[in-house]
N, C-alpha and C positions, 0 to 999 in steps of 0.2 A: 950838226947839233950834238951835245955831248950829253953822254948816259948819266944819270944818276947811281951809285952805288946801289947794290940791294939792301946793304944799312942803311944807309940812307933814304932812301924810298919807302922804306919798315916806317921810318923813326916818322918823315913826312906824312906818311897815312894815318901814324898811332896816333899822330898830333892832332892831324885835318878831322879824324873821327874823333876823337876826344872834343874839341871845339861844337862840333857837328851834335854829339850828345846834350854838352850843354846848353848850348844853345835851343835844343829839343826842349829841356827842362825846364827854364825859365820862360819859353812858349806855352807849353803849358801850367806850366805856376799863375803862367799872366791868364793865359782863360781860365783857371778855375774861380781866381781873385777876382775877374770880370763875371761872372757865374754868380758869384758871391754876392757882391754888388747888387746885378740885378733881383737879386730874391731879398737881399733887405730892403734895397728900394720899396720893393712890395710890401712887406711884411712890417720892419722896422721902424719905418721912417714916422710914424704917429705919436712915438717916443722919443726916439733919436735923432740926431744931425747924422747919417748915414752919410752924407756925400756934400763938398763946400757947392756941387752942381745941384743939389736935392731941388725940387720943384715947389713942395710945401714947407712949411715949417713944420714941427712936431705939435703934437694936440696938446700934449700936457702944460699948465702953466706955467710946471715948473719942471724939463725936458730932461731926460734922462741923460747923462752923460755922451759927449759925442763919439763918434766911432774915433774918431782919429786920437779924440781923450784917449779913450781904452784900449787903443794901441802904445801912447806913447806911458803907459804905467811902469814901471820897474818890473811889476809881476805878471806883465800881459807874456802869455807864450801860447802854442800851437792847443799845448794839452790843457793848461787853465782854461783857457777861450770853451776846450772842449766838455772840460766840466760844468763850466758856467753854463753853456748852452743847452745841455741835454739835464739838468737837473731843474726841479718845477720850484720856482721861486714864489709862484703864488697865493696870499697868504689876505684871507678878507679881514681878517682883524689887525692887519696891520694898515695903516694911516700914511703916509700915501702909500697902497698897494705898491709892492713891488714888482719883477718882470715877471710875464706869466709862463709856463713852460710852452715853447713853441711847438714842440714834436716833430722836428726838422728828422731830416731821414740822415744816416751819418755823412752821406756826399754831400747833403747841405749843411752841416753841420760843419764839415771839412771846408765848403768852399766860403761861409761866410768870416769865417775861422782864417781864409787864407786872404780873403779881401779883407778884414780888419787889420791884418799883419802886414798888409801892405803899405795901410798911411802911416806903419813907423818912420817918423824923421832918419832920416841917415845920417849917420854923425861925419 
């Protein structure tokens, strides 16, 4: 059987862990986005299209944008979503009442934030 160089075998491991990382990453990208998911399920879905699997429809007659809308916006990004989400939108003299502040804690705020980011179309 023949040795590998110790360059060699450097370069093979840099690689195999480099991969090994990413791979890590995107493992959890995918759980927190599922995290995500499941707490607007909960929380969301009485306004939104949260998921094309959603169980209900939204309450409103006239339904708030879909999650997958407001992913695919020009201006959706990690920190907009994040402003959007933690700022109180709710406003009784306005007609149709807007979103009301949810009070999410910032890991939920992160994970619905990374499950929205997730129905971006891929180009």
């Amino acid at each position: 059987m023949k040795r590998l160089s110790p360059r060699l075998a450097l370069t093979a491991t840099m690689l195999l862990s480099t991969q090994f990382a990413q791979a890590q990453t995107r493992l959890h990208e995918h759980s927190v986005a599922a995290t995500g998911k499941t707490l607007a399920m909960r929380v969301c879905w009485t306004c939104h299209v949260v998921a094309s699997d959603q169980p209900f429809a939204p309450m409103l007659n006239q339904p708030a944008p879909s999650f997958a809308d407001i992913a695919n916006r020009s201006n959706t990004s990690a920190s907009a979503l994040r402003r959007f989400l933690t700022k109180t939108h709710w406003d009784e003299a306005t007609i149709p009442m807007s979103m009301p502040g949810m009070m999410l804690t910032d890991d939920q705020v992160g994970a619905v934030s990374a499950y929205i980011l997730s129905l971006r179309k891929r180009p």
